[in-house]
C-alpha positions as CSV (number, residue, x, y, z in Angstrom):
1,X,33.2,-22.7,57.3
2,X,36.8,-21.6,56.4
3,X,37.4,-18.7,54.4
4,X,37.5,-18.5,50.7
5,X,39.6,-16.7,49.0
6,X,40.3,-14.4,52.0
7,X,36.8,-13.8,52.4
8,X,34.6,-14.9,55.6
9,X,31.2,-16.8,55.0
10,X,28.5,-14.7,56.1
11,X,26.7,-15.2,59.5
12,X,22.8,-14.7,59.4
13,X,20.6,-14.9,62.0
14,X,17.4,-16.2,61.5
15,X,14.9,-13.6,62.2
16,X,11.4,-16.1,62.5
17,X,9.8,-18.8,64.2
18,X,8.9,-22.1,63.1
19,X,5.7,-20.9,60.9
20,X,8.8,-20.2,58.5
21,X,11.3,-22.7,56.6
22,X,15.1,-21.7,57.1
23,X,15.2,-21.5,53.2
24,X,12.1,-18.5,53.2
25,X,14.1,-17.1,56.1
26,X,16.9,-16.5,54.2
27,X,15.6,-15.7,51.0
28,X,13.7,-12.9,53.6
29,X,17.5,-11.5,54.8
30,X,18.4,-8.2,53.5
31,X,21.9,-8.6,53.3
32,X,21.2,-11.9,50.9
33,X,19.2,-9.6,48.5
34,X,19.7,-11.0,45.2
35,X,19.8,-15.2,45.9
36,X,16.9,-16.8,45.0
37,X,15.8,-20.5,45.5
38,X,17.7,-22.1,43.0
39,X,21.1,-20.6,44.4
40,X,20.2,-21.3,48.0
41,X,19.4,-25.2,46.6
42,X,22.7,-25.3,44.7
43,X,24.6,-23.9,47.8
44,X,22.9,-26.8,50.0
45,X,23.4,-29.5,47.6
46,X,27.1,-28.6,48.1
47,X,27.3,-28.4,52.1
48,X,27.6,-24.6,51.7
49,X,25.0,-23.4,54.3
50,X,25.9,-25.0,57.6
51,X,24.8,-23.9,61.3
52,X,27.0,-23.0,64.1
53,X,28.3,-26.2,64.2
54,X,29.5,-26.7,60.6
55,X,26.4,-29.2,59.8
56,X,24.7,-28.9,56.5
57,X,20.9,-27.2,57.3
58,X,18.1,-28.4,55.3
59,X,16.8,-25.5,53.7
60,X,13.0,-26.8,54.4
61,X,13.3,-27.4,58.4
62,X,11.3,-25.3,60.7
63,X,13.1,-22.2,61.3
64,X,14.7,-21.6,64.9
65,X,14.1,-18.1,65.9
66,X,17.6,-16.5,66.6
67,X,20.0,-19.1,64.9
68,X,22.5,-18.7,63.6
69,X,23.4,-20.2,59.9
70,X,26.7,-19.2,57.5
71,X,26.8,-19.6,53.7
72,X,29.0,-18.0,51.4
73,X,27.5,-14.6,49.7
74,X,28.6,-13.2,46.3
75,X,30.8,-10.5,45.9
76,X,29.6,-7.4,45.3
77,X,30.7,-5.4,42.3
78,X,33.0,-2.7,44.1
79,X,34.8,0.1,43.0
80,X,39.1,-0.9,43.4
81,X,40.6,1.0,46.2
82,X,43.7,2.9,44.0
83,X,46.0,3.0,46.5
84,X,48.3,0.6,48.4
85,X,48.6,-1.1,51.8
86,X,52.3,-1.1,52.8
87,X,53.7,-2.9,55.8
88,X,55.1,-1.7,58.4
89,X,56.1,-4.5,60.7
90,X,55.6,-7.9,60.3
91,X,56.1,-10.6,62.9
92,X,55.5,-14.3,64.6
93,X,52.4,-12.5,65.5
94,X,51.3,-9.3,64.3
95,X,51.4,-7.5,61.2
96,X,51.0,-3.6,61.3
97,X,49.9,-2.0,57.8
98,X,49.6,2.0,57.0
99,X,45.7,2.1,55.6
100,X,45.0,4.5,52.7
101,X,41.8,6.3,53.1
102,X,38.6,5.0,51.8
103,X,40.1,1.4,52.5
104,X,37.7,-0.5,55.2
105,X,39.3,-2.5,57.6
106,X,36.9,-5.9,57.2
107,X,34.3,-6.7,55.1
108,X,30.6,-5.2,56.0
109,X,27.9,-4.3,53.2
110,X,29.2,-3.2,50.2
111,X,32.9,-3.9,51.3
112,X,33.9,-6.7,51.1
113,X,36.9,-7.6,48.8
114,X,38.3,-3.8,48.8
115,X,38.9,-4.0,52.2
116,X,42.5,-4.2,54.4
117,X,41.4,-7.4,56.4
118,X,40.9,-9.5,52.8
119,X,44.2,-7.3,51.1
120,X,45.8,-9.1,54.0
121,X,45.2,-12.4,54.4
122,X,45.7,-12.6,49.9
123,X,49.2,-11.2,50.4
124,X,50.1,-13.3,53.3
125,X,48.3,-16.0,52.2
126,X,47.0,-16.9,55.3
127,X,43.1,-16.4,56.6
128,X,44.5,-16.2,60.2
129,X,44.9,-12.3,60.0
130,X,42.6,-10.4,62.1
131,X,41.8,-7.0,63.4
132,X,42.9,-5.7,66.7
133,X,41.0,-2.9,66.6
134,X,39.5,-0.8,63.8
135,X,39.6,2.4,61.6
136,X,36.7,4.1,60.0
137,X,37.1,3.5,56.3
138,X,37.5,7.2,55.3
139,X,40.4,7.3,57.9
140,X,43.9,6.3,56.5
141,X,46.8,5.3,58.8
142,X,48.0,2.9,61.9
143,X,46.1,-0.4,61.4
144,X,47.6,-3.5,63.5
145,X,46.2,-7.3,62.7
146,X,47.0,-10.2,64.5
147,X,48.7,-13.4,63.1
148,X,47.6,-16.2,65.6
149,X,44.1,-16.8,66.7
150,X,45.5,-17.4,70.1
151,X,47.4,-14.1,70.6
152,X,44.6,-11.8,69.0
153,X,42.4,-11.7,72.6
154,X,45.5,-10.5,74.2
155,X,45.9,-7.9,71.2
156,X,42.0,-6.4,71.4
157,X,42.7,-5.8,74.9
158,X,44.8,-3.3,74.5
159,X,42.2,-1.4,72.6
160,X,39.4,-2.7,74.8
161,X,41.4,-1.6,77.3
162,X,42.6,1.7,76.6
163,X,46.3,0.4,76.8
164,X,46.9,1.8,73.8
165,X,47.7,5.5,72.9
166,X,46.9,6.5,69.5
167,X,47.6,10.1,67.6
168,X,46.0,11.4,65.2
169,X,46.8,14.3,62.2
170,X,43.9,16.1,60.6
171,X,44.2,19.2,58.5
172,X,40.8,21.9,59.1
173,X,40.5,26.1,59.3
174,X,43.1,27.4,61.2
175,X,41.9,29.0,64.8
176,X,44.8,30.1,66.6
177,X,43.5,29.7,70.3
178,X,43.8,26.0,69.9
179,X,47.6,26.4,69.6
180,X,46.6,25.6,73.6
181,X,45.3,22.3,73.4
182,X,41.9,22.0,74.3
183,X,40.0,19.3,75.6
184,X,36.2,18.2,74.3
185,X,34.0,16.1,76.6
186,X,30.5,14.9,75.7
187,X,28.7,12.0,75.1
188,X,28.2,11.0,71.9
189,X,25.5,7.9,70.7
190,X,24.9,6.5,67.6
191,X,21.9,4.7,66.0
192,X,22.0,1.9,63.6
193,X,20.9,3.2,60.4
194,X,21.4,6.9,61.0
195,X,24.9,8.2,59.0
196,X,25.9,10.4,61.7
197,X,26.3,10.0,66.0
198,X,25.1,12.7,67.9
199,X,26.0,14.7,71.0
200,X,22.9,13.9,73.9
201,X,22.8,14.4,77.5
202,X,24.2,12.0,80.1
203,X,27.3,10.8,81.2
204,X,30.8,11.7,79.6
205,X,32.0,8.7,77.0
206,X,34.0,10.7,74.8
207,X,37.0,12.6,75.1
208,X,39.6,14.5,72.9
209,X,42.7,16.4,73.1
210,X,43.0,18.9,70.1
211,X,45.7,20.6,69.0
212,X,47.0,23.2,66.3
213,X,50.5,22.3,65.6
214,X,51.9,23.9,62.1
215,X,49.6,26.9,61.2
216,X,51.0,26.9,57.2
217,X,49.4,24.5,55.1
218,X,48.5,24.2,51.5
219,X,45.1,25.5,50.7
220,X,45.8,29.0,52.9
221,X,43.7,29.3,56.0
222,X,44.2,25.5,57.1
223,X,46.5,24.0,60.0
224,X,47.3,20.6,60.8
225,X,45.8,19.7,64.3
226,X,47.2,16.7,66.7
227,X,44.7,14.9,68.2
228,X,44.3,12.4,71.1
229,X,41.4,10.6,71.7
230,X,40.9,9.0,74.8
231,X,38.0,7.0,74.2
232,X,36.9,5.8,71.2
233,X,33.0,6.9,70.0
234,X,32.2,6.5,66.7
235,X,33.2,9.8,64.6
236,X,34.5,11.0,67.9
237,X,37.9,13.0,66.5
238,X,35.5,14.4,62.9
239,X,32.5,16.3,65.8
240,X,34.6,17.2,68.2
241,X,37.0,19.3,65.3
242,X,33.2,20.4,64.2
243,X,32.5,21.5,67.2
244,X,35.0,23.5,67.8
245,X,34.3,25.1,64.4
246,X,36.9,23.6,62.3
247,X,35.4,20.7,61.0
248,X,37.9,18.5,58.9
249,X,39.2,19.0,55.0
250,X,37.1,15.7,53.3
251,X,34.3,15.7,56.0
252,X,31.2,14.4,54.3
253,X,28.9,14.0,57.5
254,X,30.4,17.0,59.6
255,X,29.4,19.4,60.6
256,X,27.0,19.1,58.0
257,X,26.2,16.6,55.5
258,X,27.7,16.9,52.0
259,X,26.3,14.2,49.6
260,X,28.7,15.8,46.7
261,X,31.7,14.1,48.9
262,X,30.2,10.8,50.0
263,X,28.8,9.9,46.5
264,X,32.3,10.1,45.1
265,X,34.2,6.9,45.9
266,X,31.1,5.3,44.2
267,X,31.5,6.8,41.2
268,X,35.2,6.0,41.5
269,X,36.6,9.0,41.8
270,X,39.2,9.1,45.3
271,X,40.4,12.7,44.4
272,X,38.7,14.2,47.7
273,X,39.5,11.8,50.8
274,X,38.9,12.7,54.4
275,X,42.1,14.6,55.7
276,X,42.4,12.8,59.3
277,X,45.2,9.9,59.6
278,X,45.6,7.6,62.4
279,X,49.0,8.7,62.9
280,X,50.7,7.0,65.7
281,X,50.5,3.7,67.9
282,X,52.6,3.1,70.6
283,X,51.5,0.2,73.3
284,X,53.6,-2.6,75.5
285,X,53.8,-5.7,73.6
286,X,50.9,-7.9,75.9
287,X,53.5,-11.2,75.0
288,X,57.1,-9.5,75.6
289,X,57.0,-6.1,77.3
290,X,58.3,-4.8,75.0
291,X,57.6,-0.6,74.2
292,X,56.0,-0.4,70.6
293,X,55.5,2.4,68.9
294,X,54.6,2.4,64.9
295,X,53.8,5.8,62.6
296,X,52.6,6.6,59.6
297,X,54.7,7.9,56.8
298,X,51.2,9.4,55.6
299,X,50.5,13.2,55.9
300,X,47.1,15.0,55.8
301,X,48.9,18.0,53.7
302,X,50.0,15.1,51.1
303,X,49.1,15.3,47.0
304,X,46.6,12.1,47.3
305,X,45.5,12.2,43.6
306,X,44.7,8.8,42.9
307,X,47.8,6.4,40.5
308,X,45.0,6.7,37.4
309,X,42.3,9.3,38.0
310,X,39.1,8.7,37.0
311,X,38.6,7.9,32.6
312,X,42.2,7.4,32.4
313,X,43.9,4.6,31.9
């Protein structure tokens, strides 16, 4: 199904057998929590739950275990973002934007609308924008979309790839042996439902370059820090700077976990953002050649009280 209103239709996949009917399948999905029959008969009646091939399902057919079937959800009541999404190139086929922090890049749970990917495609006005890659939604900076479905493949390669050479900024504790750059290897794995990835044993499959590069900062004691990641983990950059004993201004998950931060944006108050920003991009264009090299006019030391702070107007 096309978009609507910027916003994907939602892929579930059906979890039982035939003992079950599609319709008690999805009134059994998690992410649907909240429809009951009536919606999921209204949404039928109007051809608005469809299989992989865009054909209306009939909500009482035998289930196929592993199916896929799309139907538009409804929004969730989020919290708006107070900050904006400039541009900073725009072409035939990509569009690069500097993300604020707390901004996700595409919808998933409780983001949906206050996300770049959907901010996007309602300025544009087109549902063609797409990710190339990703940034974690506490992370502000360097974000690049494509424009055409039939570039983006050759875009994600370059991330897929490791084509592209990204540089962060992150403020943390100043420790003056790191004006040496020091490199962190590990190997760092993540399970679905747990908040944070953890270092194991096994094979190297992530890797960082840190650096302290300006040792005055506001907030005394704290140092902005260059790093280069050359893989790309989940969290990678925020428990590497924890391991090395710096952990990063903002950090709600390391090095240990800080519910006082994470419950914030929630409650809508943005005053206390993650201090690591996605600084830099630089890649060969996969369609001309050409060198490209983007940056953010962001800085971790920056005053990032929110336009209207919380109970103002």
């Amino acid at each position: 199904m096309p978009a609507r209103d910027g916003v994907d239709a939602t892929r579930v996949i059906l979890r039982s057998g035939p003992e079950r009917t599609v319709g008690e399948c999805l009134l059994a999905t998690p992410s649907l929590a909240g429809l009951d029959s009536e919606d999921l008969i209204t949404r039928a009646d109007r051809g608005e739950i469809v299989d992989g091939d865009g054909r209306s399902v009939e909500l009482g057919a035998p289930a196929r275990l592993n199916t896929s079937v799309y139907l538009y959800r409804d929004l969730p009541d989020e919290p708006e973002i107070p900050f904006d999404l400039p541009i900073l190139h725009l072409d035939d086929h990509i569009v690069v934007v500097d993300k604020p922090h707390f901004l996700a890049t595409m919808p998933r749970g409780r983001h949906v609308t206050q996300t770049a990917l959907v901010r996007l495609r309602r300025q544009l006005g087109t549902d063609l924008v797409s990710p190339a890659h990703r940034l974690d939604r506490l992370t502000a900076g360097v974000l690049l979309f494509t424009l055409r479905p039939e570039v983006r493949s050759r875009y994600q390669d370059l991330f897929a790839e490791r084509r592209a050479t990204k540089e962060y900024r992150a403020l943390a504790p100043v420790r003056d042996d790191l004006m040496v750059t020091r490199t962190v290897a590990d190997r760092i794995e993540k399970t679905a439902g747990d908040l944070r990835a953890r270092v194991v044993e096994g094979e190297v499959n992530a890797i960082s370059d840190i650096t302290l590069i300006d040792g005055v900062a506001p907030g005394g004691g704290l140092g902005i820090y260059e790093l280069r990641p050359f893989t790309g983990r989940t969290h990678q950059l925020r428990m590497h700077m924890a391991h090395l004993g710096v952990g990063i201004v903002g950090d709600p998950l390391y090095p240990n976990i800080r519910p006082d931060l994470a419950e914030l944006p929630d409650q809508g108050d943005f005053s206390q953002p993650l201090r690591l920003i996605a600084h830099s991009l630089t890649f060969d264009d996969p369609l001309t050649g050409e060198r490209r090299h983007f940056e953010s006019t962001r800085s971790v030391a920056d005053d990032l009280t929110p336009p209207n702070p919380p109970g103002l107007p």
